[in-house]
FIMAR-825012 format. One line per field, with one value per atom (N, C-alpha, C, CB): atom name; residue number from 1; x, y, z; residue in one letter. Coordinates in nm, 4 decimals. Glycine has a CB too. Layout:
site <- (CA:...)
pos <- (NUM:...)
x <- (X:...)
y <- (Y:...)
z <- (Z:...)
code <- (a:...)
***
This chain:
site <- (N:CA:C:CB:N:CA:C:CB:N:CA:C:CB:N:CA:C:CB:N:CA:C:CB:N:CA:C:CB:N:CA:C:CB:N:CA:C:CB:N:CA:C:CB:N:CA:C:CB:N:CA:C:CB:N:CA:C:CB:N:CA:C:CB:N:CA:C:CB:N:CA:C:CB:N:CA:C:CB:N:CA:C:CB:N:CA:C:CB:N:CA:C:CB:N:CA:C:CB:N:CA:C:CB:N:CA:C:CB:N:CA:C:CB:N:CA:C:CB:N:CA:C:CB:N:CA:C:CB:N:CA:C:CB:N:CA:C:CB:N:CA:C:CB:N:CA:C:CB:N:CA:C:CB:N:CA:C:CB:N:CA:C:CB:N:CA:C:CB:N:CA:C:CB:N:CA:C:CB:N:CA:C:CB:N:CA:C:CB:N:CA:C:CB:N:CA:C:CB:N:CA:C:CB:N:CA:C:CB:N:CA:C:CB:N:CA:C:CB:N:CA:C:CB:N:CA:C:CB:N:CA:C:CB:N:CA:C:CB:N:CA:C:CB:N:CA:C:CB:N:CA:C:CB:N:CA:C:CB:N:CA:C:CB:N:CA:C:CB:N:CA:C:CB:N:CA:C:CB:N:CA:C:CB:N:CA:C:CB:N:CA:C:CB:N:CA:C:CB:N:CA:C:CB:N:CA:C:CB:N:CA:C:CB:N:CA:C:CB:N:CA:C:CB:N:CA:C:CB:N:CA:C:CB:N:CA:C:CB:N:CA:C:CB:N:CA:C:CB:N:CA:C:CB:N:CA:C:CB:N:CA:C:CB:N:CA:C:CB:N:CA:C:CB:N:CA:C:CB:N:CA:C:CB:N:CA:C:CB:N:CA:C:CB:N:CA:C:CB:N:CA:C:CB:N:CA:C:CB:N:CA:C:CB:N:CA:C:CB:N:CA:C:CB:N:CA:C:CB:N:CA:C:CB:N:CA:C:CB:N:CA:C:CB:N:CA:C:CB:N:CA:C:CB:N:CA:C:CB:N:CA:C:CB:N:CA:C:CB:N:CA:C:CB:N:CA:C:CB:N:CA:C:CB:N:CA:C:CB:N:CA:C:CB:N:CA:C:CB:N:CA:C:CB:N:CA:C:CB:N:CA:C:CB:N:CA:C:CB:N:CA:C:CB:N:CA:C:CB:N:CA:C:CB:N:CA:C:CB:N:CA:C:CB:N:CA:C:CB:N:CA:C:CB:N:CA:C:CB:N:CA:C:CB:N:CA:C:CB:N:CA:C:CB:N:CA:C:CB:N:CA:C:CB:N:CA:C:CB:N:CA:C:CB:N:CA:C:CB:N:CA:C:CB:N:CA:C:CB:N:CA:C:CB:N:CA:C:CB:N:CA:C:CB:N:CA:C:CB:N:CA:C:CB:N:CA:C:CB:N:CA:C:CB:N:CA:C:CB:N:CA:C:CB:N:CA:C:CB:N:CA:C:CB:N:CA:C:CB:N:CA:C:CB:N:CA:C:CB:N:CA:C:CB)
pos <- (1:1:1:1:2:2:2:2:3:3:3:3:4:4:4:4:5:5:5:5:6:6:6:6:7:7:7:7:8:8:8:8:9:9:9:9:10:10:10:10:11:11:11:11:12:12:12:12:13:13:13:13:14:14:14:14:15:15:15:15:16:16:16:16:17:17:17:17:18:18:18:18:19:19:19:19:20:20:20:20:21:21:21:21:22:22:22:22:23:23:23:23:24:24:24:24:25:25:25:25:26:26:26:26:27:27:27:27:28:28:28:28:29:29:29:29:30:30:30:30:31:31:31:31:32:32:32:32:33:33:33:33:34:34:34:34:35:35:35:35:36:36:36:36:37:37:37:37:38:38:38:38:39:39:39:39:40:40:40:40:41:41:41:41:42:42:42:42:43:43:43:43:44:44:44:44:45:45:45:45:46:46:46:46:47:47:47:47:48:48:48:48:49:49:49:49:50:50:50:50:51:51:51:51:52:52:52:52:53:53:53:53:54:54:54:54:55:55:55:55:56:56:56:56:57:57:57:57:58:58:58:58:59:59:59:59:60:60:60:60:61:61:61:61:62:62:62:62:63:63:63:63:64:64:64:64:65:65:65:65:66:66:66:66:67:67:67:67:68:68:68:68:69:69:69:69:70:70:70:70:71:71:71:71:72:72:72:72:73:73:73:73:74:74:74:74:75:75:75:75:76:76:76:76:77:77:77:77:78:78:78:78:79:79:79:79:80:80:80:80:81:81:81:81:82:82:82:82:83:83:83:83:84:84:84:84:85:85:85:85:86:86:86:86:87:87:87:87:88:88:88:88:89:89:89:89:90:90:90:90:91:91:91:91:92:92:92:92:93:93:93:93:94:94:94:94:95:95:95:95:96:96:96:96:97:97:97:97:98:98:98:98:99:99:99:99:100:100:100:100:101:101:101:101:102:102:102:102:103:103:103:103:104:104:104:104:105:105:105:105:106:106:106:106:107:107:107:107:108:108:108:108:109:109:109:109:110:110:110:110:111:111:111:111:112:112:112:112:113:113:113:113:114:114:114:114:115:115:115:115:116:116:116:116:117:117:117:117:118:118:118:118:119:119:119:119:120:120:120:120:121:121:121:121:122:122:122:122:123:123:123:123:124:124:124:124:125:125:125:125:126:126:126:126:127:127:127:127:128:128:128:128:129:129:129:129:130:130:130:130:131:131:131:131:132:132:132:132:133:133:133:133:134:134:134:134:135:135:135:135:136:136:136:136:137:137:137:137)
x <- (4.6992:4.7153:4.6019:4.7168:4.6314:4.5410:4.5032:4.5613:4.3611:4.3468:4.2438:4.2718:4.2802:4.2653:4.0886:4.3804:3.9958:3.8640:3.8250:3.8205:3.7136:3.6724:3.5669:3.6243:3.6080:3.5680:3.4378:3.7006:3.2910:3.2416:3.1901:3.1227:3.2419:3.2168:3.2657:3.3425:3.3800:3.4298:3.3017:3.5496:3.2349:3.1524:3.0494:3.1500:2.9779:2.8366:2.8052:2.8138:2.9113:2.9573:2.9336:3.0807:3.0218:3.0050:2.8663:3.1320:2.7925:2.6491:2.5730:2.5896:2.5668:2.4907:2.5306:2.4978:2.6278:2.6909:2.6088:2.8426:2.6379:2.5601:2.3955:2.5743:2.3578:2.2026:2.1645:2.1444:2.2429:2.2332:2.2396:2.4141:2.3222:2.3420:2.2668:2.4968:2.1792:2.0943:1.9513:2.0979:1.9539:1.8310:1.8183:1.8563:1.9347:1.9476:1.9512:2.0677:1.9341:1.9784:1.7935:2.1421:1.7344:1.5687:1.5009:1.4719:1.5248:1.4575:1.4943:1.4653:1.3945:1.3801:1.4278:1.2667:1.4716:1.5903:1.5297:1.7065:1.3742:1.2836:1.2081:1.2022:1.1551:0.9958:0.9114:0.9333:0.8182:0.7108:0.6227:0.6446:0.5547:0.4881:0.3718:0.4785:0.2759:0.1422:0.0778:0.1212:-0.0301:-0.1182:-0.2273:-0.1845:-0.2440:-0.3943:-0.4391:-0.4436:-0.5949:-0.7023:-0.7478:-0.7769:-0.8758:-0.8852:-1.0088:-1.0064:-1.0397:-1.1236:-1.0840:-1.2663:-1.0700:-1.0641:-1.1774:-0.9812:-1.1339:-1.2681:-1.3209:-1.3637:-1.4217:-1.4771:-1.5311:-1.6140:-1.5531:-1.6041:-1.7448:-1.4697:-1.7878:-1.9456:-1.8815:-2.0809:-1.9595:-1.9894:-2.0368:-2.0382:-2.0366:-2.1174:-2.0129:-2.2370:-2.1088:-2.0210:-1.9637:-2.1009:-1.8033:-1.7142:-1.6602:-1.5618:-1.7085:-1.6997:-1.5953:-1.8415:-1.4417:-1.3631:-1.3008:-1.3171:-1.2624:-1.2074:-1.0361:-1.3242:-1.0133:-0.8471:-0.7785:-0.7614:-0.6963:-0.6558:-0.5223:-0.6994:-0.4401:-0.3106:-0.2390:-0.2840:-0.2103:-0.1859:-0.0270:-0.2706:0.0304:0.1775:0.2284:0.2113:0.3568:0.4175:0.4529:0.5060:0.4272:0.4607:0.3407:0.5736:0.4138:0.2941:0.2780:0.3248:0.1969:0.1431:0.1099:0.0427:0.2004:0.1018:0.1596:0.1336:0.0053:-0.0412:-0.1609:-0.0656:-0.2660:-0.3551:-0.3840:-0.3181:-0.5874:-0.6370:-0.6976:-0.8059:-0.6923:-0.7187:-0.8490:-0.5779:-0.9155:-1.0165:-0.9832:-1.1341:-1.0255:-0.9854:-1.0279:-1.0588:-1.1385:-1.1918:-1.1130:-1.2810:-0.9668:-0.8977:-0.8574:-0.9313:-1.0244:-1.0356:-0.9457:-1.1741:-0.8890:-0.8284:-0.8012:-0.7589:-0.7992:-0.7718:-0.6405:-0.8619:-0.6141:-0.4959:-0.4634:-0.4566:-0.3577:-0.4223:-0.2963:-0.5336:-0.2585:-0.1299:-0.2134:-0.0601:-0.1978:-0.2648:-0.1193:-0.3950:-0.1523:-0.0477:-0.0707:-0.0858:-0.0250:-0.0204:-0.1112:0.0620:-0.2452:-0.3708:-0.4345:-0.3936:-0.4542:-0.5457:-0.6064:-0.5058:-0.7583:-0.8244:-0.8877:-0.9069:-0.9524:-1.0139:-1.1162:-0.9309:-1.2136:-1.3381:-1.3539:-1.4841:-1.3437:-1.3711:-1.4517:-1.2907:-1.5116:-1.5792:-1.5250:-1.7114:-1.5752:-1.5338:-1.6230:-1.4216:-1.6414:-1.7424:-1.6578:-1.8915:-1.6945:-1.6273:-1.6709:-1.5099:-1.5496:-1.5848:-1.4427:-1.5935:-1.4792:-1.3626:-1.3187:-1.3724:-1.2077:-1.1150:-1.2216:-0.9278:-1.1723:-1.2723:-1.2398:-1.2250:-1.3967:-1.3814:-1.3938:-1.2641:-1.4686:-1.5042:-1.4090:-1.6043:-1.2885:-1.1402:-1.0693:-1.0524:-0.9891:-0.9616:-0.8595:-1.0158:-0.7337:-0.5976:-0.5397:-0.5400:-0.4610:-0.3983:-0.2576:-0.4417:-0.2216:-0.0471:0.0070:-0.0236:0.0668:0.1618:0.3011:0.2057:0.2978:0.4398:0.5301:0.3688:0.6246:0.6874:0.7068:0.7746:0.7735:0.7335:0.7432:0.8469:0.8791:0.8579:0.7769:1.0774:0.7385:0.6404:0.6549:0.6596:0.7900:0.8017:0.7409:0.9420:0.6587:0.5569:0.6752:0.4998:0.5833:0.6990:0.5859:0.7393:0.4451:0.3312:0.2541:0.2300:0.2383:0.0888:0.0382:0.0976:-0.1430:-0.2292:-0.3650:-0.2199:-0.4317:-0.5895:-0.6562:-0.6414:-0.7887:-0.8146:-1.0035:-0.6802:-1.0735:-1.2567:-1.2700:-1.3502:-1.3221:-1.3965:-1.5030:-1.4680:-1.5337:-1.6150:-1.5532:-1.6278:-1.4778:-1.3833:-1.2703:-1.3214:-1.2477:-1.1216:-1.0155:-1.0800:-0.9549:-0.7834:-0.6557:-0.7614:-0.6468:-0.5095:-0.4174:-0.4771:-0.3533:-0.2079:-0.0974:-0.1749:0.0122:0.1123:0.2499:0.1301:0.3295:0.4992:0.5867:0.5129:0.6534:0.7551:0.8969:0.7489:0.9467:1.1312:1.2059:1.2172:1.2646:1.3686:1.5221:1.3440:1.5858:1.7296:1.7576:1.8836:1.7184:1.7183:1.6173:1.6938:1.5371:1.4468:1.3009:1.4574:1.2111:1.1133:1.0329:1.0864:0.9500:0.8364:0.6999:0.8260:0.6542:0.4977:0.4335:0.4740:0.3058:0.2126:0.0798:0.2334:-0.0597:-0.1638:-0.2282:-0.2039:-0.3655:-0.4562:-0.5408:-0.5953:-0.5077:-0.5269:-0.6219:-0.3658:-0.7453:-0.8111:-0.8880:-0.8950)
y <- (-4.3147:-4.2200:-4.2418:-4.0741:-4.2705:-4.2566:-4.1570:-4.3167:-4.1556:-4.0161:-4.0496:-3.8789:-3.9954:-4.0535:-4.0346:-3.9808:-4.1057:-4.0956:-3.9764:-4.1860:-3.9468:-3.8417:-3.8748:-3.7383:-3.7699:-3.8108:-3.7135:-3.7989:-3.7563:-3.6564:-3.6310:-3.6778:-3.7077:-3.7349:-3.5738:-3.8946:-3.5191:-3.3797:-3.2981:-3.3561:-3.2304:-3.1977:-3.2064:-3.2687:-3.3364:-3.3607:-3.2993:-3.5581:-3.3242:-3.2651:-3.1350:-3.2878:-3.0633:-2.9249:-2.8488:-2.8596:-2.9408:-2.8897:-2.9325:-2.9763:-3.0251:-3.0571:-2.9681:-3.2066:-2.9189:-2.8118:-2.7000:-2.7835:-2.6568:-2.5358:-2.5215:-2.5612:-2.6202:-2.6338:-2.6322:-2.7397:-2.6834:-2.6934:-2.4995:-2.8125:-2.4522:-2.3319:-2.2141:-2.3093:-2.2629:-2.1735:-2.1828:-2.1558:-2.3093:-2.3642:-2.2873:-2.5265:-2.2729:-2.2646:-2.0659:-2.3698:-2.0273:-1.8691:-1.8304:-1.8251:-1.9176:-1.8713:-1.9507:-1.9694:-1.9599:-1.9780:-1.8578:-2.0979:-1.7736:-1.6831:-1.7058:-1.6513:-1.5537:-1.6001:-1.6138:-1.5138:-1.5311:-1.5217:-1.6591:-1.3806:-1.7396:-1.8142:-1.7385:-1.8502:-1.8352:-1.7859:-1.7082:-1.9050:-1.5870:-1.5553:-1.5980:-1.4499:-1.6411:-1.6504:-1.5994:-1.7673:-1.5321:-1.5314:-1.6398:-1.4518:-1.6303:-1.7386:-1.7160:-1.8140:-1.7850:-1.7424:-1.6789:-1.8313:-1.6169:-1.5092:-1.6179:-1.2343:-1.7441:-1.7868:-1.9193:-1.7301:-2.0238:-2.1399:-2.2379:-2.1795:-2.3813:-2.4308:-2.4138:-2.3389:-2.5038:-2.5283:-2.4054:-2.6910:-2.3716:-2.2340:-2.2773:-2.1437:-2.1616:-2.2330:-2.3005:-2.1224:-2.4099:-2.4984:-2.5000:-2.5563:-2.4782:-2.4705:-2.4309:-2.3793:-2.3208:-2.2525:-2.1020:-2.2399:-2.1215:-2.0143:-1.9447:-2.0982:-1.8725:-1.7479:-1.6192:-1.6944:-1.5959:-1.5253:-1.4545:-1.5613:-1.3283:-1.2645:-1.2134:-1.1295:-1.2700:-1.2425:-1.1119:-1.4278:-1.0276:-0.9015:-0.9010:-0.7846:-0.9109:-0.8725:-0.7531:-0.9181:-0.6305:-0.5427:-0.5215:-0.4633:-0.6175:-0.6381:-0.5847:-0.7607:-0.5370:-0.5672:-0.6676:-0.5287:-0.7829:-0.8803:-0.9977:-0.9209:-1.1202:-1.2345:-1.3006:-1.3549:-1.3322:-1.3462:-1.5263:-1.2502:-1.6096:-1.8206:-1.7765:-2.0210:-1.9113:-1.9044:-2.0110:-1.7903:-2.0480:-2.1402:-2.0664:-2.2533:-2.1541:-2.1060:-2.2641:-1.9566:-2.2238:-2.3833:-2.3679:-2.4568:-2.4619:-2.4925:-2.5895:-2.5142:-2.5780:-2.6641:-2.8030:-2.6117:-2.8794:-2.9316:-2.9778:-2.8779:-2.9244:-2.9670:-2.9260:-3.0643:-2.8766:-2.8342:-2.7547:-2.7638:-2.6879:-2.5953:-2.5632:-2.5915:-2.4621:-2.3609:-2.2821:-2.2560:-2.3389:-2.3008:-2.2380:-2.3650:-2.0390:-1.9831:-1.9250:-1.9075:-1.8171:-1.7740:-1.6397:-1.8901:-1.5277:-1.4230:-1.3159:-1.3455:-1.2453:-1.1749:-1.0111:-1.1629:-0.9526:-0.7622:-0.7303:-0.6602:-0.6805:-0.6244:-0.6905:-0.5754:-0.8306:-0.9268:-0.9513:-1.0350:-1.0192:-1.0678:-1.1944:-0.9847:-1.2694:-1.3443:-1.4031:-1.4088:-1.4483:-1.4900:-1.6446:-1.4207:-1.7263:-1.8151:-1.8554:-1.8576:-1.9812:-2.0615:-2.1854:-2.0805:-2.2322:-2.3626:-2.4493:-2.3220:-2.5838:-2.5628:-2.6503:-2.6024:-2.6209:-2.6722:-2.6511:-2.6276:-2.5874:-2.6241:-2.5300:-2.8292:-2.3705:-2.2994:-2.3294:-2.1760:-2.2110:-2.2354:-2.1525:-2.1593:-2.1543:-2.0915:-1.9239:-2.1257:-1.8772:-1.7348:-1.6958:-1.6889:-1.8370:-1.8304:-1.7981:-1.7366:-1.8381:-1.8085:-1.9055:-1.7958:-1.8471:-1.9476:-1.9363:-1.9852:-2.0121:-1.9972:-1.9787:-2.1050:-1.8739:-1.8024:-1.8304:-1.6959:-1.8943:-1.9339:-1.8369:-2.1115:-1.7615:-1.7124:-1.8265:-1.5831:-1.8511:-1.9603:-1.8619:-2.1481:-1.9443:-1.9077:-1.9761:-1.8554:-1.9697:-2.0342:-2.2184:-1.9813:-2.2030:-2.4060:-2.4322:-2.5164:-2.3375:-2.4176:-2.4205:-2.5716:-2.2960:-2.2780:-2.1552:-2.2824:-2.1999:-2.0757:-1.9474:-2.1392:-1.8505:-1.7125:-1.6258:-1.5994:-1.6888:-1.5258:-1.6544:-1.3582:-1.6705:-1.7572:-1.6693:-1.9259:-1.6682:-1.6024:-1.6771:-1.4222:-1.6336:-1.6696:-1.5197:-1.7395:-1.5544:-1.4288:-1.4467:-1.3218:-1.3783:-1.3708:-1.3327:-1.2402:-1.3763:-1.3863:-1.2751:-1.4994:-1.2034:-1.1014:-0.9626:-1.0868:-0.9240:-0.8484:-0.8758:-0.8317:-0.8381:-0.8983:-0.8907:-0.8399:-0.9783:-1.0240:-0.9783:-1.1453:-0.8453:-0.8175:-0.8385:-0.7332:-0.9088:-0.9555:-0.8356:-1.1015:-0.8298:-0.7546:-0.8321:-0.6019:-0.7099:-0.7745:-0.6323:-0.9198:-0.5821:-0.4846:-0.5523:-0.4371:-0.4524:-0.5002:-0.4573:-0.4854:-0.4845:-0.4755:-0.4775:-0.5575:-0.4519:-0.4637:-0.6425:-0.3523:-0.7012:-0.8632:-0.8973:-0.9603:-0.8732:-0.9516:-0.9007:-1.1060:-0.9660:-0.9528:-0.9165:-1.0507:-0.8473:-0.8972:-0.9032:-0.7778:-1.0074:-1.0423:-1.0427:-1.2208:-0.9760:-0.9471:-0.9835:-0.8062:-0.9656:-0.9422:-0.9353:-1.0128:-0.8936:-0.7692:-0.9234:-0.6187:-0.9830:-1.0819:-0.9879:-1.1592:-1.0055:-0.9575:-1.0658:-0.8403)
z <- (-2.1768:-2.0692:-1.9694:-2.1227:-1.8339:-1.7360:-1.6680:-1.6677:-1.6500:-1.5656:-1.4351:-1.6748:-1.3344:-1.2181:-1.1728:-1.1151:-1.1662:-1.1475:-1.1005:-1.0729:-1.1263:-1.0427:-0.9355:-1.1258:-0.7893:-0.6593:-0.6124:-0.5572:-0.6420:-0.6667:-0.4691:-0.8102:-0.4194:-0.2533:-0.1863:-0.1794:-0.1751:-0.1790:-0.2086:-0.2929:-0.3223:-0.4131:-0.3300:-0.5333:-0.3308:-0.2933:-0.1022:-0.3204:-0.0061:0.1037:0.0998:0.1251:-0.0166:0.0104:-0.0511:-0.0456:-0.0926:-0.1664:-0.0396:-0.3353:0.0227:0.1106:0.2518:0.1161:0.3093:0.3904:0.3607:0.3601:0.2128:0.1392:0.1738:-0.0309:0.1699:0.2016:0.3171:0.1616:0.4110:0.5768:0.6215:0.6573:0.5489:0.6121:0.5274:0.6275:0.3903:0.3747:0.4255:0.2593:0.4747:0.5751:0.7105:0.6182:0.7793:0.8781:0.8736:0.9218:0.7947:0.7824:0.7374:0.6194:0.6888:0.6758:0.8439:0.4826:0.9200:1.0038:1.0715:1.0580:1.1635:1.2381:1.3701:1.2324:1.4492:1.5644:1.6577:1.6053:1.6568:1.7480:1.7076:1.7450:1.8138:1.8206:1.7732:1.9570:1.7194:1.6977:1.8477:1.6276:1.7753:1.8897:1.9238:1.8983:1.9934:2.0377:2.1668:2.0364:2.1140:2.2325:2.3394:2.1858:2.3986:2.4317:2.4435:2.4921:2.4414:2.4148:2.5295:2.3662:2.4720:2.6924:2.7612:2.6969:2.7321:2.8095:2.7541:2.8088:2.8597:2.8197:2.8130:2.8805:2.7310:2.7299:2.5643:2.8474:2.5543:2.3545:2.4149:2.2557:2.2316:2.1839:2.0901:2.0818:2.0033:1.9303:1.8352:1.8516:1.8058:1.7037:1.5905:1.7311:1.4649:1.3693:1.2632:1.3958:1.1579:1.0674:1.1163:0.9354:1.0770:1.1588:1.0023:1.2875:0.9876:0.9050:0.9440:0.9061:0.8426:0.8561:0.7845:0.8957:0.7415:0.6356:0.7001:0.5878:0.6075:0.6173:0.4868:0.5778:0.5265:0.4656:0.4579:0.5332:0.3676:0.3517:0.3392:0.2752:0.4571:0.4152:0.4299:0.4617:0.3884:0.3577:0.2514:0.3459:0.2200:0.0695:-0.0144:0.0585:0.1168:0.0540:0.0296:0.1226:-0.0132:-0.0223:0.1073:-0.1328:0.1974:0.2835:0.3156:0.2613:0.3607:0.3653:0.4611:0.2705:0.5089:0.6060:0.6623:0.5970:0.7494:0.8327:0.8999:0.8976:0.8604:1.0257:1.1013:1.0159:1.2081:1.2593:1.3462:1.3649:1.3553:1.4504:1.5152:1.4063:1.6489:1.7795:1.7528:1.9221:1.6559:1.5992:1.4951:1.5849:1.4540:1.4033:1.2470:1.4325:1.1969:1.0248:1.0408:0.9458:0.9026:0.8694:0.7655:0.9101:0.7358:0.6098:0.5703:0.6246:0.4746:0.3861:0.2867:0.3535:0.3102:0.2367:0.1802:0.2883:0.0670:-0.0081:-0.0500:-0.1496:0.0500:-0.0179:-0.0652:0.0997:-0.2109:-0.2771:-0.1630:-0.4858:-0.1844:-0.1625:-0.1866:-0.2385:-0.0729:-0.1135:-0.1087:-0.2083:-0.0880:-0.1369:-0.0438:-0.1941:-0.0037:0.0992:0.0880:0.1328:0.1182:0.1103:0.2475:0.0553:0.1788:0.2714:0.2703:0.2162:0.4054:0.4110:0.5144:0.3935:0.5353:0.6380:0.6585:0.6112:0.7378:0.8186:0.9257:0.8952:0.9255:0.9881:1.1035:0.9200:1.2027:1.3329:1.4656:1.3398:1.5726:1.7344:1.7320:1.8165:1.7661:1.8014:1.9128:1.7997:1.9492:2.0787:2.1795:2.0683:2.3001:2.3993:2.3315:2.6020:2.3935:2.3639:2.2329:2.4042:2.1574:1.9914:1.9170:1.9477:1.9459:1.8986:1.8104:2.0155:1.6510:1.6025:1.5830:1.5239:1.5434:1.5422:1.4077:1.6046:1.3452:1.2953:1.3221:1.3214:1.2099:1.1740:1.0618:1.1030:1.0465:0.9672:0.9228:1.0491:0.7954:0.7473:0.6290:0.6451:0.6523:0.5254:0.4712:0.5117:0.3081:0.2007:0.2703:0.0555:0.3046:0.3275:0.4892:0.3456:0.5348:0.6183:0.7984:0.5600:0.8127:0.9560:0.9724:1.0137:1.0878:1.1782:1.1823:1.3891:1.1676:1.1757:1.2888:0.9698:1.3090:1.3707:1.4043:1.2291:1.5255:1.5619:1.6565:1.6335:1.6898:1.7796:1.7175:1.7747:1.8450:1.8542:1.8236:2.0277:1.7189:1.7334:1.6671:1.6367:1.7315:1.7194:1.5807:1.8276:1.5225:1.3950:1.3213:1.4169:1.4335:1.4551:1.3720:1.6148:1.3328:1.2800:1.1420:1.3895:1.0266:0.9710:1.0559:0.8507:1.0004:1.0272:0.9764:0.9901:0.9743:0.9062:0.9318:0.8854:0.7995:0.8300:0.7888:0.7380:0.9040:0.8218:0.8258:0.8785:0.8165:0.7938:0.7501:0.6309:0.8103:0.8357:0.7958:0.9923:0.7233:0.7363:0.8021:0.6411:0.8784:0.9721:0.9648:1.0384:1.0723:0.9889:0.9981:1.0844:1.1203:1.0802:0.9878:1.2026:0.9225:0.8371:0.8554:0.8722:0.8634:0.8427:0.9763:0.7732:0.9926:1.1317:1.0805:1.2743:1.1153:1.0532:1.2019:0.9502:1.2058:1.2735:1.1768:1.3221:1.3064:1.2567:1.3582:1.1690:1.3234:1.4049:1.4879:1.2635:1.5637:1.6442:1.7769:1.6834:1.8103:1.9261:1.9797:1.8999)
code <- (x:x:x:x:x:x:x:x:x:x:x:x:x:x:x:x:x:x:x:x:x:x:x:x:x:x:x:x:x:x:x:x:x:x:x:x:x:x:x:x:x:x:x:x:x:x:x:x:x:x:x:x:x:x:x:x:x:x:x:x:x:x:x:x:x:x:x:x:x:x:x:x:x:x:x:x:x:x:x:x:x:x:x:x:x:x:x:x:x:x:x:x:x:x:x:x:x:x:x:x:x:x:x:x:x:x:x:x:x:x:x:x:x:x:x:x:x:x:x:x:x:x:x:x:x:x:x:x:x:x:x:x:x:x:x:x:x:x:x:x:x:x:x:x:x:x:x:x:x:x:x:x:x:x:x:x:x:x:x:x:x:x:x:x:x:x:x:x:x:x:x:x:x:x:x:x:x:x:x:x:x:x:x:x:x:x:x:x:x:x:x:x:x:x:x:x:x:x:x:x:x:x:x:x:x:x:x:x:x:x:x:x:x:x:x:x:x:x:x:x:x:x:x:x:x:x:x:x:x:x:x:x:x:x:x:x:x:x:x:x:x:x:x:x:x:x:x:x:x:x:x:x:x:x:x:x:x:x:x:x:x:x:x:x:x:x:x:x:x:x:x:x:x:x:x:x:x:x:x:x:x:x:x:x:x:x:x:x:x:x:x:x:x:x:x:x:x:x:x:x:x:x:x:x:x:x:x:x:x:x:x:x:x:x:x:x:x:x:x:x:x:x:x:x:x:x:x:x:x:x:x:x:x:x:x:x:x:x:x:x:x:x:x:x:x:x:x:x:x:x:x:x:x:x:x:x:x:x:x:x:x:x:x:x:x:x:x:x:x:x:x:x:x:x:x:x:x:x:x:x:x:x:x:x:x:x:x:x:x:x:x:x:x:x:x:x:x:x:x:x:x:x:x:x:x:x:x:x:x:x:x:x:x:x:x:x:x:x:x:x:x:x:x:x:x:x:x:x:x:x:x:x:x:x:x:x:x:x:x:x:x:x:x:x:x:x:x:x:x:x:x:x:x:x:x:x:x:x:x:x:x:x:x:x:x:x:x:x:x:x:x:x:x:x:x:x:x:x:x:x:x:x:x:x:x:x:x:x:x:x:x:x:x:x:x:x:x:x:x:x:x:x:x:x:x:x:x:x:x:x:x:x:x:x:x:x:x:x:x:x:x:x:x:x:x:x:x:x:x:x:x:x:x:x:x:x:x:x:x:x:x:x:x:x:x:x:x:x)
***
């Protein structure tokens, strides 16, 4: 008795379709937002010292960048903070840049913001999804 191969081409199409459109349903409808910095032009040089605050419900990744290029890469849970440095060449106006990501890695919150102060991050639910902010000055 013959039985006719199986065509797993059908199959693999509709898994790969499947993935295109759960890809396409985690990206946000809005751009990312950003501010700029309030003075253009390098900022100080040295060690740039910053505390970041999660006052989300949720888990919080994320970067901070120096114009200088370093950067810091961070996954804070609900409540959590953390203290870091860096040593570099901020943005004008001693300003460093603040990326909000989600899990695979598209910007959802960008701004410049002084070091001088913590950084709280948030994130509200909405009826589309999420809104992530943070205390950027």
């Amino acid at each position: 008795m013959k039985t006719a191969p199986l065509r797993p081409f059908p199959l693999l199409w509709a898994a790969l379709v499947l993935l295109v459109l759960i890809a396409c349903a985690m990206v946000p409808e809005r751009p990312a937002h950003a501010q700029t910095p309030a003075s253009p032009g390098i900022g100080a040089t040295g060690k740039i010292c910053f505390l970041l605050r999660n006052r989300s419900p949720v888990m919080m990744n994320g970067r901070v960048v120096l114009q200088s290029r370093e950067r810091f890469t961070f996954r804070l849970e609900r409540n959590q903070q953390v203290e870091s440095c860096l040593v570099g060449t901020t943005y004008g106006g001693n300003r460093i840049s603040l990326v909000l990501l989600n899990y695979i890695g598209v910007p959802l919150f960008t701004c410049y913001s002084t070091t001088s102060h913590a950084i709280d991050l948030n994130a509200r639910r909405q009826e589309s999804g999420w809104h992530y902010t943070a205390d950027c000055r």
